[in-house]
N, C-alpha and C positions, 0 to 999 in steps of 0.2 A: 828359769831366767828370772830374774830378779827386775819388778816392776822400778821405773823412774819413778821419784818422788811424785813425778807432779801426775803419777799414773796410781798413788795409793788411795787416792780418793775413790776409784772404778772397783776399788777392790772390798768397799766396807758393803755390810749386813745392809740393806733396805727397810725403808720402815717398814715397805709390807711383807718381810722376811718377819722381824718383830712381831708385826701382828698377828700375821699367822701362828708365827708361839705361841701368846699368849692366848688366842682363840683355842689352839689345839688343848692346852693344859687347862679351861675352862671348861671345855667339853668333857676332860676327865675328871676334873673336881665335882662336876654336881652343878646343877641351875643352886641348888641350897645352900650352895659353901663361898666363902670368900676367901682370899688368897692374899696374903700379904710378906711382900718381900722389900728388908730395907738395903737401901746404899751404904757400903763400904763405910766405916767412919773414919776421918782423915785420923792417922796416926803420927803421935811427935816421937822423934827421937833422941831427942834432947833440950831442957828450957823449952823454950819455943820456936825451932827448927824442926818441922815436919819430915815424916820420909817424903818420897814420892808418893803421890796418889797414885792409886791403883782399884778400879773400881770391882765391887765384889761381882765372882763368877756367872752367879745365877740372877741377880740382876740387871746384869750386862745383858744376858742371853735375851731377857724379858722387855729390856726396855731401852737400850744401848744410849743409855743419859749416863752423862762423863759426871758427873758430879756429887757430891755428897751431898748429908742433908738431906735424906729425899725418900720416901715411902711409895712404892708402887702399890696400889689397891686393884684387885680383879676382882671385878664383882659383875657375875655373868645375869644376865638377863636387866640389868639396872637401866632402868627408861633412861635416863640423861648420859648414857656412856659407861661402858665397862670396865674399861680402863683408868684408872683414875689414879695421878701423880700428885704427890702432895712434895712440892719444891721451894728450892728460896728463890724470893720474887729477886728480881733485878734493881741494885743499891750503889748508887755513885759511890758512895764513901766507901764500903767495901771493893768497889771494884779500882778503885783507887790504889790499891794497898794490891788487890790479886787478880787482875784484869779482870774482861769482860764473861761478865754470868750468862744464863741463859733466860730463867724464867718462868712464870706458868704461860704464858703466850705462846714462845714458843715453845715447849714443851708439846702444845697442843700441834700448831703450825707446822714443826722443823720435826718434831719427834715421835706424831703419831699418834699422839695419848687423847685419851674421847673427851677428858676431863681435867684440868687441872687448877689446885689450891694453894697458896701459899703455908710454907711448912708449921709455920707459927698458929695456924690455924688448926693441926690435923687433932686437937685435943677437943676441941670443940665442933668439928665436922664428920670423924671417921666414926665413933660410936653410932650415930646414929645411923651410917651405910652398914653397919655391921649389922646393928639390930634385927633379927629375927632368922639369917640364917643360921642352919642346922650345923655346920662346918666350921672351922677355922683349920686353914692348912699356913703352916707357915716356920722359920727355922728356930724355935724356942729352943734356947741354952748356949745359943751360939754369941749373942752378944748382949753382956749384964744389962746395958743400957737400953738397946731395943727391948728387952724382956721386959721391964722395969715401966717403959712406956704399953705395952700389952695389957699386964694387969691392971694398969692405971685406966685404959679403955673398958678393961670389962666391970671397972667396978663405977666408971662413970656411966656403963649402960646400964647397971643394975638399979641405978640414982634414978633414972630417967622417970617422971611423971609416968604413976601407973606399970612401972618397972619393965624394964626393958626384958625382950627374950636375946637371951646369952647362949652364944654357939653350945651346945652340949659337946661338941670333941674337938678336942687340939690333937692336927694329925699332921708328922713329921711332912715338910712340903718334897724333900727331896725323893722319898715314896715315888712321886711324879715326875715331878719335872728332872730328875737328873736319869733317870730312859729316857727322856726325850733329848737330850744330852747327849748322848750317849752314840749319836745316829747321827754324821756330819751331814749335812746339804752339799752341793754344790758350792753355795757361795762360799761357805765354811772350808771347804777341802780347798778354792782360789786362795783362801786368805792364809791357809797352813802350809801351801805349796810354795808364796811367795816369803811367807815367814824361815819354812826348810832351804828354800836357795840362799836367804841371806846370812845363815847357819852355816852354810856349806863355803860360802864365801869367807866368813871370817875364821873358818877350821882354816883354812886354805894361806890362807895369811898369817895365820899362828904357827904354820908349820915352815913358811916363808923365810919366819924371824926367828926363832928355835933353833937355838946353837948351844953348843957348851960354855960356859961362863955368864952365861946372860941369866937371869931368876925368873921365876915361874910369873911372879907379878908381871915382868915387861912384857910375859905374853898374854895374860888376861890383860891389860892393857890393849894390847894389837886387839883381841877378840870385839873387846867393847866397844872401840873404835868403828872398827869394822858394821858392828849391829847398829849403831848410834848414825853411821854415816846414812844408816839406809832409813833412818826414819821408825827403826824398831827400839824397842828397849830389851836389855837380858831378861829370859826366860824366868830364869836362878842363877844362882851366885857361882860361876863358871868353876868345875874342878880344874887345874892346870896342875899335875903333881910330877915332878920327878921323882926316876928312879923307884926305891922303895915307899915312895909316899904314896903313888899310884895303888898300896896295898890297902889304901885307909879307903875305905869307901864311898865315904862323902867327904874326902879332903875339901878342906877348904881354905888353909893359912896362905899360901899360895906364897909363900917368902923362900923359900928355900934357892938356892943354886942351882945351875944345871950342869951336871957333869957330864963327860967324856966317857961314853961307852955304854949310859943308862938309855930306857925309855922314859920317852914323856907319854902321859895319860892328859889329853884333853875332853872335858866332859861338860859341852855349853846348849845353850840355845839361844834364842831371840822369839819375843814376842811383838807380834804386830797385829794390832787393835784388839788385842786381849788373847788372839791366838798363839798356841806354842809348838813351839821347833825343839827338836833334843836330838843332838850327835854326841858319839863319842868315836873316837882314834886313839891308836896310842903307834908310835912312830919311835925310830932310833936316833936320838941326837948328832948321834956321830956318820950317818948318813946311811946306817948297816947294819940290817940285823945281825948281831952273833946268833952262833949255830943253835945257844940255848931258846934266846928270845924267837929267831926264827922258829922253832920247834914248837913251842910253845903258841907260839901266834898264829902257825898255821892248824893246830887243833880248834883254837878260839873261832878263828874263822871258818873251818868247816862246821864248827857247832852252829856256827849263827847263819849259815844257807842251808844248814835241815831245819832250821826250826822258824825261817823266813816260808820255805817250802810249805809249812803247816800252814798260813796266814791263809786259810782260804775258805768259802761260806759252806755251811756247816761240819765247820773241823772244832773240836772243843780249845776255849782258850788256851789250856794247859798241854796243849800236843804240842804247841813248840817248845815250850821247856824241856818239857819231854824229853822231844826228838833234841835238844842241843844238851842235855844231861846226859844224855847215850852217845853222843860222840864224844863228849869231854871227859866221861869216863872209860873210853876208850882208849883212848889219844892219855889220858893220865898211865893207863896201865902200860900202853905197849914203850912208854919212855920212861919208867920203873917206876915213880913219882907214888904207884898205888899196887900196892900189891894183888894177886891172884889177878880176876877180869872182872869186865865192867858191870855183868851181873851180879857181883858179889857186891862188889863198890857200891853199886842202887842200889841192891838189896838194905846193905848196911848204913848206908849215906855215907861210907866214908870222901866221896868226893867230895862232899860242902865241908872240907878241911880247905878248898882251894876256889869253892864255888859254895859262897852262904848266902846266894840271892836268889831273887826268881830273874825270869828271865824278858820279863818287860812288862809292860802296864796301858793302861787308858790312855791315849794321849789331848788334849783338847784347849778348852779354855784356860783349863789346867795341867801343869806339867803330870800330874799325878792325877789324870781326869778321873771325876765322877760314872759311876757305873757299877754293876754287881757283874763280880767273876762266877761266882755260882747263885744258879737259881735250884730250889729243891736240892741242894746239898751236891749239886751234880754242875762241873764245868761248864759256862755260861758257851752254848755255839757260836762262832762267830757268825756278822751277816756283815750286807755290804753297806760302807757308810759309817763302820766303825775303824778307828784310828790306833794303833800300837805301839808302841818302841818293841824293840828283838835285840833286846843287849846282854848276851851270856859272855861269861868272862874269869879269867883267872889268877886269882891273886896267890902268891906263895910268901909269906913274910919273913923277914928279914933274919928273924931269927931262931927261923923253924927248924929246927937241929936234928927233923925225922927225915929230912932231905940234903943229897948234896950241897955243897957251898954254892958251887955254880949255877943251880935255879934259886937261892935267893934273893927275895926282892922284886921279884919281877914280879911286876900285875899288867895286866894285857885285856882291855875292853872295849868290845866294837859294838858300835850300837846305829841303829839306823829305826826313821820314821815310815811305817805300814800301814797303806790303808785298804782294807777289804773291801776287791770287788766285784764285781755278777761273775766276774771270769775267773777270779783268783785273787790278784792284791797286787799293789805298784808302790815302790820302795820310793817314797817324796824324796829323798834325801843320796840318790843314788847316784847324785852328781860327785860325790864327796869318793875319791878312789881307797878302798882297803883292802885290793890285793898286796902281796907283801912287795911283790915287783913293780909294781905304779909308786907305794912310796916312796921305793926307794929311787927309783930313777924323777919322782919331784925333786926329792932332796938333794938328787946330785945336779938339776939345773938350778940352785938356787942361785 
């Protein structure tokens, strides 16, 4: 069910969700080490037209402040506050020009933080919090200009009367904090469940509007619409492909036509307060599967309920690929597409001619969440609390001339969000129908 606007407010992270973070990943850093993570830097896209702001992942997670500009410092044991945000102070004239800021007040007040400095300051302030711990964890090489202000700290501690002691290791911060990432809360899985309803709402309406003659844009149009009504912004840049485009994998031109007799491939999400949703369907324009696409799609979808089956605590990531690489190379051989049988096929990989992907991923702050698939060289188990997509699928290109005429072109991909739990795993997004028989009988009440 998809919350009322004025019901999105019950559904955000708590400061003392936040703190608990940042406490948790302090306790694993070291009382010796300090922690520093910067905000998002706003990006233009052209002259001086910005994109949208969009605040970076692992600062969100840390300190859930909307704004750029801004250094979070963790510095555990530190008598005056562990916490400590270095932000821009609150400036009529600016806010003139880009509304109302926030602040170091409330930063402290509204957002939890033990400490805060105004940003112009942290050249002059941060060296010396830094001084004498043993640590620095933090995302060096990720952006020139935060790097650039790092060095400039350690060599302004080194300045320091009687010379400052300088972290001896700079140690990757994601090491940490992205396992702890990695493991949704509660409040995290509310905010992914209301983000997957309103995913499933706008698949729903894209498939509503989806006819022949109409182009692929009017229905990422409907999509956006749709995610925007509810208060979310898109996830990523929606695939909407007909026909043979559905072969391209990350289609994105989204201009094309829609013709009489193809499938469309929809492949969106929506995020809400940094959370992400990811579906895909792909449906018959003309309200039918033909006997190929039908054929074809119910392999896809029996791939993707054994490899859903697998989503379960202590199964290895990689058992539902697996298990949907062993049906789809079934379902390829016994409708000739693959010669001999499906053990040959895996053995050889001749399947990934039809299927060159895996078969889903991390799902979270990021569409492409953070987290390690293998630990010790061996398939990461799942536990409960971690989040997946299950999207195996099969593309045959248009002008594969190792197969009949009549499977080319079709690409066929069902994807659904997984989250693993004590008991098994619940499919967030399982409001969205992809049996072949529920599509079609939507499209014929349209």
């Amino acid at each position: 069910m998809i919350p009322a606007a004025a019901d999105l407010a019950g559904l955000a992270i708590t400061t003392d969700e936040f703190a608990r973070r940042r406490r948790q990943l302090m306790r694993m850093a070291g009382t010796d080490a300090v922690v520093l993570v910067a905000a998002a830097p706003e990006r233009m896209r052209n002259a001086d037209a910005a994109w949208p702001y969009r605040q970076d992942s692992d600062f969100h997670y840390l300190a859930g402040f909307p704004e750029s500009d801004a250094v979070l410092a963790l510095l555990p044991g530190r008598q005056h506050g562990e916490a400590v945000l270095f932000c821009r102070e609150r400036d009529p004239e600016h806010e003139r020009w880009h509304g109302r800021g926030i602040g170091t007040e409330q930063a402290v007040s509204a957002y939890g933080m033990d400490d805060a400095f105004p940003i112009e300051d942290i050249d002059d302030i941060l060296p010396g919090m830094i001084e004498g711990r043993a640590r620095m964890y933090c995302h060096f090489g990720h952006e020139p200009g935060f790097d650039a202000q790092l060095l400039g700290w350690m060599r302004r501690l080194r300045q320091l009367r009687g010379g400052g002691v300088v972290p001896k290791e700079f140690v990757a911060l994601g090491h940490l904090l992205h396992d702890l990432r990695l493991f949704k809360s509660r409040a995290e899985l509310k905010l992914m469940r209301a983000s997957a309803a309103i995913a499933v709402e706008a698949q729903l309406a894209a498939l509503r509007l989806a006819r022949p003659g109409r182009h692929e844009y009017e229905i990422e149009a409907e999509l956006l619409g749709v995610i925007r009504r509810h208060g979310a912004v898109p996830a990523f840049a929606p695939t909407v492909a007909g026909g043979a485009n559905a072969c391209v994998m990350h289609y994105q031109s989204n201009r094309a036509s829609l013709r009489e007799g193809e499938l469309l491939l929809i492949d969106a999400g929506a995020e809400l307060d940094c959370y992400a949703s990811d579906i895909s369907r792909t449906f018959p324009l003309s309200g039918r599967y033909s006997r190929e696409q039908r054929a074809l799609y119910e392999v896809v979808l029996a791939a993707q309920l054994a490899a859903i089956d697998e989503v379960r605590p202590g199964r290895p990531f990689d058992a539902s690929h697996n298990a949907a690489v062993r049906v789809l190379a079934e379902g390829l051989c016994e409708l000739g597409l693959l010669g001999g049988d499906a053990d040959a096929a895996i053995a050889a990989g001749s399947y990934r001619r039809f299927f060159a992907a895996k078969t889903g991923h991390w799902l979270g702050l990021d569409v492409h969440d953070v987290g390690d698939y293998r630990i010790d060289g061996e398939s990461r188990l799942l536990e409960p609390g971690m989040v997946l997509t299950v999207e195996p699928g099969l593309y045959i290109a248009a002008d594969d001339r190792s197969v009949q005429e009549r499977w080319r072109g079709i690409g066929i991909r069902i994807e659904d969000d997984v989250v693993v739990t004590r008991e098994g795993h619940e499919v967030l997004t399982a409001a969205m129908p992809k049996e072949a028989g529920q599509i079609e009988a939507l499209l014929a009440a349209r």
